[in-house]
N, C-alpha and C positions, 0 to 999 in steps of 0.2 A: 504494500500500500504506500509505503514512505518511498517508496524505491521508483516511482513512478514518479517524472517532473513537474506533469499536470496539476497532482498533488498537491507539489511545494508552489507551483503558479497560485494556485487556489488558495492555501493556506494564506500567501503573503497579502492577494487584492481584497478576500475576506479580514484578516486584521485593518488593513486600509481603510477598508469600506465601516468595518467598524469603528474604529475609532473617530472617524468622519460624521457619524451618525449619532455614537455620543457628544460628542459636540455640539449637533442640531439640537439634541435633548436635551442636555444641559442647559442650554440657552433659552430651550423654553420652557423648564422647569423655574429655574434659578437666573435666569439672563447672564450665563457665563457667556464671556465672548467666542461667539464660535473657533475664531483663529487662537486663541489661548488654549483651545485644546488641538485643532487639527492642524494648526501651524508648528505645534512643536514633533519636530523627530523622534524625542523621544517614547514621546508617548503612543506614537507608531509602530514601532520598536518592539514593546512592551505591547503591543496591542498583538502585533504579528508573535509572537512568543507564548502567548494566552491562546492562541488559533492552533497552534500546533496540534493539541491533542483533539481537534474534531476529526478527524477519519477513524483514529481509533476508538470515538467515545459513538460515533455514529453507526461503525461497527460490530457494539457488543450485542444487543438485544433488540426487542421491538421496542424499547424504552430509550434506546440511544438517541433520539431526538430529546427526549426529555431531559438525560443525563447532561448533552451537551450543553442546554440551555441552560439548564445550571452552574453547570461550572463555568460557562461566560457571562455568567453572572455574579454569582460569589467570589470565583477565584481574582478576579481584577477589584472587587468590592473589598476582600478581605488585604490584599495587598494596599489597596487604600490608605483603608482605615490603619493599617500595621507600620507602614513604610514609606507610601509615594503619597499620597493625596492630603487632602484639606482633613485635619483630625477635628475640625468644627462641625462639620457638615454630618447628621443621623445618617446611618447604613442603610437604612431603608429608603434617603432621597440617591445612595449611592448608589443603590441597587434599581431604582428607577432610570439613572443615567445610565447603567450598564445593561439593561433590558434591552434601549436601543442597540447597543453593541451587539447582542447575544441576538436578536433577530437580523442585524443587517450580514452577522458573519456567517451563521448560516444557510442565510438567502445566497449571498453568494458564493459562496464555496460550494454549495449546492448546483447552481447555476452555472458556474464557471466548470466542474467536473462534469457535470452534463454534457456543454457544451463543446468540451474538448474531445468525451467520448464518440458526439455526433461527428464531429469532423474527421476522424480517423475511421 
């Protein structure tokens, strides 16, 4: 599964795509500037890093959509709250910005391995 390029294509436009999307969220949650979160690299970075494990998490069961959505949601929520983010801000508005994440990285990773399969 890792061994496939398409994969790692998909992995990295899905982190993109999310972290772009949190952003949008953010902004209309909280009116954080969109570019304060999708302008910085790093948080790119870290976003694409948080993506990696969807083919395996989408892999295990009939619940692996479910599994995934969670853990790109939590796992960036709890890194948050522990390490990188605003320690002001409740988990549960973090876990609303990270919703956006966790639906836009699956929509395209989803998307994007699709499409890569139709083309070959």
């Amino acid at each position: 599964m890792y061994t496939n390029s398409n994969v790692w294509v998909a992995i990295i436009l899905a982190g993109i795509a999310g972290c772009v999307m949190t952003a949008f969220f953010a902004n209309s949650i909280k009116g954080v500037p969109v570019m304060a979160i999708a302008g910085n690299w790093k948080k790119h970075l870290w976003s694409i890093i948080f993506a990696i494990p969807i083919p395996f998490l989408l892999g295990l069961n009939q619940f692996g959509v479910l599994i995934a959505f969670l853990w790109l949601v939590l796992a960036p929520t709890i890194a948050s709250k522990i390490y990188f983010g605003p320690k002001d801000l409740p988990a549960m508005v973090l876990n609303a910005f990270h919703c956006g994440y966790a639906i836009a990285a699956l929509l395209v990773y989803v998307f994007v391995t699709r499409y890569f399969v139709m083309l070959i």
